[in-house]
N, C-alpha and C positions, 0 to 999 in steps of 0.2 A: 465672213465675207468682208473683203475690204472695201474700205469708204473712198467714194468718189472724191477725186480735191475739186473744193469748188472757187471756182476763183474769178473774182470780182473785177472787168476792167471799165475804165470810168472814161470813155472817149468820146467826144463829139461831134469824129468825124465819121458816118458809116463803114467806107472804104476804108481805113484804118482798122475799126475794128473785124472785117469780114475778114481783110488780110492775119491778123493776129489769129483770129478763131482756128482759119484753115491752118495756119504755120501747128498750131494746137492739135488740131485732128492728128495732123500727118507724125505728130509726134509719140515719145512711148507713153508720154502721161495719160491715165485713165483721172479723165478731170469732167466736168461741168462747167462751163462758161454763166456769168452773168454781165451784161450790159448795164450799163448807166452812162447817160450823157451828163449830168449836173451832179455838184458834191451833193445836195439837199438828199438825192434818193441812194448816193453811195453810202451815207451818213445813217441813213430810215435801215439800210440791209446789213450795214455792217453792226447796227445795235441786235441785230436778231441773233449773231452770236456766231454765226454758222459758215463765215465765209474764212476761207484760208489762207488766199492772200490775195492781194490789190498790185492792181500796176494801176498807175494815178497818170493820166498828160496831162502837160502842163496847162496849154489853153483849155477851158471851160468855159461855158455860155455864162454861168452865176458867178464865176471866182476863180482864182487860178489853179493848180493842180497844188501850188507850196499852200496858198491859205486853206488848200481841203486836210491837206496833211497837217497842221496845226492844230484845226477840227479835231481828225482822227486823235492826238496825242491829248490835246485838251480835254478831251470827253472819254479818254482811257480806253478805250476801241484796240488792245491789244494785237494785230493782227504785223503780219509781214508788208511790208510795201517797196514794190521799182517803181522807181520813178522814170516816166516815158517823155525825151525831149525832142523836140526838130532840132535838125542840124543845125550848129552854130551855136545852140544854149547849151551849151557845156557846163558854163559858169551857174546855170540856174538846177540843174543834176548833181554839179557839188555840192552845192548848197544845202537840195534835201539831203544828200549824204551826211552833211554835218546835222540835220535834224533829226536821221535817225531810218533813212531807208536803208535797207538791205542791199539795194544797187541800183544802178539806172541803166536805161538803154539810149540810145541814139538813134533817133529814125533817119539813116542814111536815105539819098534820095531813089539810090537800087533797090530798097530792101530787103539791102542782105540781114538789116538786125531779126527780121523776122526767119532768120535760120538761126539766132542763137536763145532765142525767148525759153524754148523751153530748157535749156540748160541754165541759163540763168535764175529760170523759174525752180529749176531741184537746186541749185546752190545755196539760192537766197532763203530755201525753205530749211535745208538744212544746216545755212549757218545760225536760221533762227534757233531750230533748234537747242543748238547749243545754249547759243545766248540764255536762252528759259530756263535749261538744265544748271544753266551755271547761275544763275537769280534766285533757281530755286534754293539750292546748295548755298548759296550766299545768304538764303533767308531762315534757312535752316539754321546756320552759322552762328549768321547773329541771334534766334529765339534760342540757341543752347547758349549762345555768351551771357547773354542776358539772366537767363534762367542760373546759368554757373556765378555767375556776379551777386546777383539777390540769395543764393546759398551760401557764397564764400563771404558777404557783407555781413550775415542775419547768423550766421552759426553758432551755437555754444562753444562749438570746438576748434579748438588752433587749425586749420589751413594753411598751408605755406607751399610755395614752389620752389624747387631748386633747380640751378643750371648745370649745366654736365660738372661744372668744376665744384659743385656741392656749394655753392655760394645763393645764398637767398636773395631770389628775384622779386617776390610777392609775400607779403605775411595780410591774415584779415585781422579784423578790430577782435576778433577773441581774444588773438595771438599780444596782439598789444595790451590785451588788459592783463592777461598773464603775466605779463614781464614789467607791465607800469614803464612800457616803453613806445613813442610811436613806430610809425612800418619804416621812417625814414632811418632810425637809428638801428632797425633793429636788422634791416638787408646790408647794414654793413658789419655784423657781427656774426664772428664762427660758430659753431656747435659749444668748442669748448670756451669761448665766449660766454655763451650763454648756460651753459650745463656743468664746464668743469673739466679736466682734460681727461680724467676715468669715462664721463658717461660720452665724451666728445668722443673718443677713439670707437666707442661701443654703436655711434651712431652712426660714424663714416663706414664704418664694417658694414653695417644694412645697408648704407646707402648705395655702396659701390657694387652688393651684390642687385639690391634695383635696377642700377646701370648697367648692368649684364641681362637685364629681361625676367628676372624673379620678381614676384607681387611677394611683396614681405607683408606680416601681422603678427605683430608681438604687444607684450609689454613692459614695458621698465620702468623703474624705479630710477628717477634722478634729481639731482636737487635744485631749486627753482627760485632766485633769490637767495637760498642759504638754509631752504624748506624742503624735505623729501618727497615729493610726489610720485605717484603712478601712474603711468598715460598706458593708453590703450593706442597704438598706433598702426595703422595701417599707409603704406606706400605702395605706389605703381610706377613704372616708367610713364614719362610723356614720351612722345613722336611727333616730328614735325610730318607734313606732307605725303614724303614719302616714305616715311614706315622707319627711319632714322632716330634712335633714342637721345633726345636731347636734353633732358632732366627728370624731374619728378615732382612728380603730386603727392603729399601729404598731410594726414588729417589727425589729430591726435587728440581724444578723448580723455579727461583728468578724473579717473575712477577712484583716489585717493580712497576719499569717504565709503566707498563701498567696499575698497581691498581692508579697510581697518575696519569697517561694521564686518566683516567676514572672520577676520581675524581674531576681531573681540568675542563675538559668539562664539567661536571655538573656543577661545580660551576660556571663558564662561563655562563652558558645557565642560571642560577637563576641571575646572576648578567644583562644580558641583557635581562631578561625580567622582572627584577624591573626596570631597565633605561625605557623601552619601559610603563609602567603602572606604577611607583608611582612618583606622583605628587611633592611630599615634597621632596625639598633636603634632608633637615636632616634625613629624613627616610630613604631617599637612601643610603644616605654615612652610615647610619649602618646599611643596608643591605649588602653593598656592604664590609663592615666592618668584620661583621659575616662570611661571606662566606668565603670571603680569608684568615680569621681565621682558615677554616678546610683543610686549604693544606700549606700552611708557616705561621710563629709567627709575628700576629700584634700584640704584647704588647704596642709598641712603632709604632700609625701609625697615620696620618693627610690627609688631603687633602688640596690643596690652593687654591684657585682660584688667577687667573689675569686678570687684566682691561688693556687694552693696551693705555687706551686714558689717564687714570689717573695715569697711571704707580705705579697702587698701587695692592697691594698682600693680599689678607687676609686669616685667617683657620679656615673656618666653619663648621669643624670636626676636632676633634684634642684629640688625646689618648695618654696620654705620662705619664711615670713613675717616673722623675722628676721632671716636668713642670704640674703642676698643674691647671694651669689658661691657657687660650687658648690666642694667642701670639692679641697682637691687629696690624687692618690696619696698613701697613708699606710700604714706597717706597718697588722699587724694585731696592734694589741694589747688594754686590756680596756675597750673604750667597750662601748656598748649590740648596735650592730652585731656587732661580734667578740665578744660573748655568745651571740648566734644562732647565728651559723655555728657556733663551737665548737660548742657542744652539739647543733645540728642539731634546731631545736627551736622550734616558737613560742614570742613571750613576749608577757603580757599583764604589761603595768609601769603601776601605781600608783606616785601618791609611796611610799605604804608599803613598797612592794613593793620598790622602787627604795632608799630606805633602808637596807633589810633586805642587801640585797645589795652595798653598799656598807660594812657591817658585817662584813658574813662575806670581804672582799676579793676578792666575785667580779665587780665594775666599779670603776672608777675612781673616787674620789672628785672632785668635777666640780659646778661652776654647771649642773645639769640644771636646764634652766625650764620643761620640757615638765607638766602636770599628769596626762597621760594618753599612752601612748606604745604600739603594739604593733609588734610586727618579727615578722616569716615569714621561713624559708630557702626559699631558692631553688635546685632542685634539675635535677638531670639522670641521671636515673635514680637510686641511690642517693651520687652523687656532689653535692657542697652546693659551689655557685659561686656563691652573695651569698646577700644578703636584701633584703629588701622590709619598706620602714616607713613608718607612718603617725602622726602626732603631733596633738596641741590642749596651747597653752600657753595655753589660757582655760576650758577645761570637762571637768572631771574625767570626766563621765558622758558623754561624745561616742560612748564606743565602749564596746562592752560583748564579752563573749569570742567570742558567736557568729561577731561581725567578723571573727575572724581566722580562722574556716571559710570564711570570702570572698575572706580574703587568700590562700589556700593551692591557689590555681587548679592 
């Protein structure tokens, strides 16, 4: 069933209002009238919630028809209001206008205005309407910006916008910690700027097929400073207004550490299940050779064995980019190797580190040309029969300590 409009006029001339009422009967609107002479009881019925809309005159017994509307807006009384003037206050009709009525009338001295009241009365209801629908929508607007704002400030993960021409509009604070760069320098730099012009080409590829209306979700491998990383990345088109693709939203998650804990397990698990089935050392050690090749650089890698009874060391696997010929049987005395064993102990060797130690007389002093060196012992229960080493005599930074929780299968 539909609901009666009840609508509140506030006048304080009888004749006035009886004329309004009947113009109301004779009209299509299925309405309820309420009368008030003074704002004070406009004011008591419009807090009850339930009134639809207000035609306010200007003269009132208590205060004018502009200070009741003030009232109304002061005390948040949401409702529609015409403003109703005598001829000649035109100027006093604009005015509520600019305060915020929906429209005003003019009591001509004919009263012909009381034939347009109730079309006035559906206009002004339904341009409120709007107005509300678009406030709402406007509040909506803003709790999603808001809400996208405190996600795109707060996130682990890179965020970024781009505009149709693949140019960065927006990057968040993730984005700038990643790069050690802020969002001012970093909307003015390209993909391959930032990535490289291999993983730049790989990225304008997605991005253009985004711009076509594809939700892309990949991931790649690119390098980041001059580091390889792995991002998980997902993109969508934006739209403006009207359904128009004008850039793109993307968000890209740095899984590094879990593509290489993925990776290492794997390779773990092929490395003790060649220990567990193949027979031949030598097979083993380039097995075991290959595999650690797909997660750190064995260019430069050996394996030793040790005899404890013969106190002799030898390398019956030995890959090396200087040393051409594999070292023969030797005591075990204080190289790098018989540092390991002794101590039973990894070692992560810097030149420094390596220095230092040459110092204190616990290695050999020695043309070491290695820039970066790590050794693991090699164990059999708590009994140490070699070690395991991996070298670069070109990049200090090849290996970092984690490496050697790799080495230590």
């Amino acid at each position: 069933m539909k609901k009666k409009l009840k609508i509140l006029i506030v006048e304080d001339i009888k004749y006035d209002y009886i004329a309004m009422n009947r113009a109301l009967d004779k009209s299509e609107l299925d309405c309820k009238k309420l009368w008030v002479k003074q704002s004070k009881d406009a004011i008591q019925l419009l807090r009850s919630g339930s009134i639809d809309i207000v035609l306010i005159d200007y003269k009132l017994p208590d205060e004018n028809g502009l200070e009741l509307f003030k009232k109304i807006k002061k005390n948040k009384l949401y409702v529609p209001v015409i403003f109703v003037a005598a001829s000649g206050n035109e100027s006093i009709a604009a005015e509520a206008i600019k305060l915020g009525a929906q429209d005003y009338i003019v009591k001509d001295p004919l009263g012909r205005y009381l034939e347009i009241i109730p079309d006035i009365i559906k206009k002004a209801l339904n341009q409120w309407k709007i107005e509300q629908e678009q406030k709402i929508s406007a509040e909506k607007l803003k709790r999603s910006e808001e809400r996208f704002r405190a996600i795109f400030e707060t996130a682990q993960d890179s965020i970024f916008i781009k505009d149709k021409s693949l140019k960065y509009t927006q990057v968040n604070p993730a984005m700038e910690k990643l790069f050690g760069l802020p969002a001012s320098r970093l909307i003015e730099m390209t993909d391959d700027d930032l990535f490289g012009k291999e993983a730049g080409a790989y990225i304008r590829e997605t991005d253009y097929r985004v711009l076509s209306g594809e939700i892309i979700e990949d991931e790649h491998t690119k390098p980041v400073k001059g580091v390889m990383k792995t991002f998980h990345v997902v993109k969508i088109p934006m739209h403006d207004n009207t359904g128009r693709i004008i850039g793109l939203y993307g968000i890209a998650r740095d899984i590094t550490e879990r593509k290489q804990a993925e990776q290492t397990q794997s390779v773990l698990y092929h490395i003790a299940d060649a220990i567990n089935t193949t027979k031949n050392l030598d097979e083993l050690f380039k097995i075991i050779h290959k595999q650690l090749g797909t997660i750190i650089d064995t260019t430069n890698f050996y394996v030793a064995l040790y005899d404890e009874k013969s106190n002799i060391i030898t390398a019956p696997y030995y890959v090396d980019q200087l040393k051409k010929n594999i070292p023969q049987p030797q005591q075990l005395r204080n190289g790098l190797t018989a540092y390991v064993i002794r101590n039973a102990k990894p070692l992560y060797l810097t030149v420094k580190k390596r220095e230092q130690l040459m110092r204190e007389g616990k290695i050999a002093h020695a043309d070491w040309k290695s820039k970066i060196w790590l050794g693991v012992p090699l164990k059999i229960g708590s009994e140490i029969i070699g070690a395991l080493a991996v070298q670069s005599y070109t990049d200090a930074s090849l290996y970092t300590e984690k490496d050697m929780e790799i080495l230590e299968f």
